[in-house]
LUMGULO-799613 format. One line per 3 residues: number of its first residue (from 1); their letters; for each residue x negated, y negated, z negated of C-alpha. Coordinates in Angstrom, 3 decimals. Last residue first. Layout:
REM LUMGULO-799613
NUM = a = X,Y,Z; ...
//
This chain:
REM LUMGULO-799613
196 = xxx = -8.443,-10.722,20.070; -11.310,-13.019,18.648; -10.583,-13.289,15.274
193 = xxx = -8.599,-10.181,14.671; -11.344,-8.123,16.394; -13.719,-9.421,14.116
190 = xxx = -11.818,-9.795,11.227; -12.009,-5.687,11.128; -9.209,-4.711,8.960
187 = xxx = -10.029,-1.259,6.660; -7.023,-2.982,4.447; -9.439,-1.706,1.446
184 = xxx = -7.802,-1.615,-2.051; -10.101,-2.071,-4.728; -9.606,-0.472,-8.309
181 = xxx = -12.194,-2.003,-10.795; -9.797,-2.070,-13.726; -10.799,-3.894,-16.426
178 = xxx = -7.894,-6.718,-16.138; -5.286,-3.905,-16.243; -6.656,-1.937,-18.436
175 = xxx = -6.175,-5.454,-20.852; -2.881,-5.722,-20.027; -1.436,-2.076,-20.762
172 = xxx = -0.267,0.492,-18.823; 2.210,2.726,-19.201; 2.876,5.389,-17.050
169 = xxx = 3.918,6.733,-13.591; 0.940,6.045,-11.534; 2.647,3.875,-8.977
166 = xxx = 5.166,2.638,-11.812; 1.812,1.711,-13.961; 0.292,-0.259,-11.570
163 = xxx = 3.746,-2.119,-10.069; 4.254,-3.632,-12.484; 0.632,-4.784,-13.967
160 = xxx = 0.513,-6.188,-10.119; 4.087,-8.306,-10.798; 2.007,-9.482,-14.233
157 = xxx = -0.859,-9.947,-12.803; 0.759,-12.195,-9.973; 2.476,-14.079,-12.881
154 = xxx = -0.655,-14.605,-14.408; -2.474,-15.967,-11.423; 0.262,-18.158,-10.681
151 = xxx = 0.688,-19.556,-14.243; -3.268,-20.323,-14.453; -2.854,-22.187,-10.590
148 = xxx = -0.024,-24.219,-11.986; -1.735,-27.257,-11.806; 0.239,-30.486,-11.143
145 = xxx = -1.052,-34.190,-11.000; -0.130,-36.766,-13.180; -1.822,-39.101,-10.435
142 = xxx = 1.700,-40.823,-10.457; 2.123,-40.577,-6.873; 0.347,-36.912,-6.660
139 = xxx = 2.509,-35.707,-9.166; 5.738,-37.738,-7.873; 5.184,-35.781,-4.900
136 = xxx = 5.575,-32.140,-6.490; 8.386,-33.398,-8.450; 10.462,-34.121,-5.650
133 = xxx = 9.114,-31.115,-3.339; 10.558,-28.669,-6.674; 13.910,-30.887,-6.851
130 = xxx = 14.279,-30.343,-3.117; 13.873,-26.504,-3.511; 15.735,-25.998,-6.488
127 = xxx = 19.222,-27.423,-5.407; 19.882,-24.661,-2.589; 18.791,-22.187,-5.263
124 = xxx = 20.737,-22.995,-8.085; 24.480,-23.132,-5.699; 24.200,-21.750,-2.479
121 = xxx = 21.731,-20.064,-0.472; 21.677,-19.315,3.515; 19.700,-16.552,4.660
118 = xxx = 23.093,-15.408,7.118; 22.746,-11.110,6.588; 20.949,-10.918,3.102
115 = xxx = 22.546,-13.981,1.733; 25.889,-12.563,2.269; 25.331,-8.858,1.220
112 = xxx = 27.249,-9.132,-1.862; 28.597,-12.229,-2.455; 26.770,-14.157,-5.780
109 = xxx = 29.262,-16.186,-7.760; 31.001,-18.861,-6.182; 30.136,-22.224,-8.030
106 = xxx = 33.189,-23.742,-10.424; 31.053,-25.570,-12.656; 27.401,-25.335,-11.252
103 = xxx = 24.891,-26.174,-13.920; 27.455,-24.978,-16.712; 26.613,-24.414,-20.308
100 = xxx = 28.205,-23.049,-23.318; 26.706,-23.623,-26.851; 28.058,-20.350,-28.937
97 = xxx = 27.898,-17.934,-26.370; 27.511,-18.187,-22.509; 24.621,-20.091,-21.064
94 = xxx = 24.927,-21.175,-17.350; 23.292,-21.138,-13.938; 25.711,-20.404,-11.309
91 = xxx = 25.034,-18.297,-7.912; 23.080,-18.083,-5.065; 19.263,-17.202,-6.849
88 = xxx = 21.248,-16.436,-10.013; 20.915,-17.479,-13.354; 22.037,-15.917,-16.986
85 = xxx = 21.821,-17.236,-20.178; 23.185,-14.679,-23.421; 24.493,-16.195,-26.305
82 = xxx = 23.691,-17.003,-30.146; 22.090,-13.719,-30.750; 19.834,-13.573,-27.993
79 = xxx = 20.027,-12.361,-24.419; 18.637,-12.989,-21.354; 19.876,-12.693,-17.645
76 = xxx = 17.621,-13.302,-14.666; 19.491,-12.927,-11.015; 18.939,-12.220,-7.639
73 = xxx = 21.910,-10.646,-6.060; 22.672,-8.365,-3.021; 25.247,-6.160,-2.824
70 = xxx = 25.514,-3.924,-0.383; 23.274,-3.019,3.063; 19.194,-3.554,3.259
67 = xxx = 18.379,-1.042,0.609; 15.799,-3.092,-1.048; 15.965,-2.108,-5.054
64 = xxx = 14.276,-4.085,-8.057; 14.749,-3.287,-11.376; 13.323,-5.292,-14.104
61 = xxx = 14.006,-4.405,-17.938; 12.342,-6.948,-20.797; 11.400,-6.182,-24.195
58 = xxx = 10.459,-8.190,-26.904; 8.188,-6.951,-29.597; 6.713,-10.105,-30.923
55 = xxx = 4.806,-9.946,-27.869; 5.805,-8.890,-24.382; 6.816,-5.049,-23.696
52 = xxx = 8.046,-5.088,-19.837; 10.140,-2.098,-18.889; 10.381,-1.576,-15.025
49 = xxx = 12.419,0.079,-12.695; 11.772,-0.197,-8.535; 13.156,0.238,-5.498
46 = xxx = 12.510,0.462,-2.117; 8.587,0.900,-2.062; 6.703,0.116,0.567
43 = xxx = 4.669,2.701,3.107; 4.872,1.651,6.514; 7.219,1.414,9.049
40 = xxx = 11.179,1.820,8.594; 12.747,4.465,6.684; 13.780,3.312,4.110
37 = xxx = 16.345,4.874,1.438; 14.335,7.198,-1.216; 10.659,5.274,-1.325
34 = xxx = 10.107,5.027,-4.970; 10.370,3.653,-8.308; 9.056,3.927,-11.979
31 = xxx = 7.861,2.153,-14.966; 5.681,0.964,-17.513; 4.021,-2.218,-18.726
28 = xxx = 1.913,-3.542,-21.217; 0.848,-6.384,-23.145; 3.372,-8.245,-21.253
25 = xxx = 2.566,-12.377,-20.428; 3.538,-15.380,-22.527; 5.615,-18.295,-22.500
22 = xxx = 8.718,-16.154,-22.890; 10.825,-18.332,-20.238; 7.785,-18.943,-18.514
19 = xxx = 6.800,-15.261,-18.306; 10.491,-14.301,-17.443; 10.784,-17.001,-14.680
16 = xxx = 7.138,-15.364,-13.069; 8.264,-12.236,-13.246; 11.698,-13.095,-11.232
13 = xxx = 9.635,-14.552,-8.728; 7.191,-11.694,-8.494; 9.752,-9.432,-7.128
10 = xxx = 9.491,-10.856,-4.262; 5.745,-9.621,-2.750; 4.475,-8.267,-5.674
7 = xxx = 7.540,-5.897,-6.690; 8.266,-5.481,-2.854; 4.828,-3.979,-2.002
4 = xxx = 1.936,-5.653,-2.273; 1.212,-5.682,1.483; -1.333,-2.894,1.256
1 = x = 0.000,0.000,0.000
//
């Protein structure tokens, strides 16, 4: 596997929210997955389960399947004892429990399939993008300038860390992670891609 596979390549998104929202990274992961439905080229993955243990011994469950028909939804949901928050890529934001909160009163909630076949969002996501190039240029305006290149690394450690220990079907923790010495050769010669 090459490309990342799914967990690395989109998955990561949802890792990344969960690592914010915790303000932390795992200490370990483990988890499982497969190839059971594609069949197109290749080798990736089409779906994935995960348990995440994070400090202060939280837990958090990712699955991850790409099926390409049904219902498809993006969506981070956690819970704690005053309510449970809950977001979706083309849905509603909002907090249910005892301080409600609406982003999006009155949004459609996700329709399954409907993103997958048109690409177009609704709702958080639609609003996220020009709020993220907003911010972005008042950085560099205000010379209050933006580096999330720690963040990024960690959340792409944290997707890898993933998918690690649901390739070899155990747990695995953080710091095996970051000793590894595992290299994955694309056996690409630049050469030929350069000048072809």
């Amino acid at each position: 596997m090459l490309s990342g596979d799914i967990l690395v390549e989109q998955g990561i998104h949802v890792v990344d929210i969960c690592n914010w929202v915790l303000q932390s990274h795992p200490l370990k992961a483990s988890g499982s997955g497969g190839r059971k439905v594609r069949s197109d080229q290749g080798d990736a993955w089409d779906h994935y389960s995960v348990t995440f243990h994070y400090p202060d011994d939280v837990h958090v469950t990712f699955s991850s399947t790409q099926f390409l028909k049904g219902w498809w939804d993006v969506c981070e949901r956690f819970f704690g004892s005053r309510g449970t928050s809950e977001s979706h890529y083309t849905g509603g934001v909002k907090i249910m429990g005892e301080e409600p909160w609406d982003a999006f009163p009155g949004a459609a909630q996700p329709q399954g399939g409907q993103f997958s076949a048109t690409g177009a969002f609704t709702a958080a996501l639609k609003d996220a993008d020009p709020e993220k190039h907003k911010a972005f240029i008042e950085s560099i305006t205000s010379g209050k300038f933006h580096n999330q290149a720690a963040q990024g690394a960690e959340s792409a450690l944290t997707a890898i860390l993933a998918r690690t220990a649901a390739y070899k079907g155990e747990p695995v923790t953080w710091e095996k992670l970051l000793r590894s010495n595992e290299k994955w050769d694309a056996k690409l010669d630049l050469e030929k891609i350069s000048h072809g």
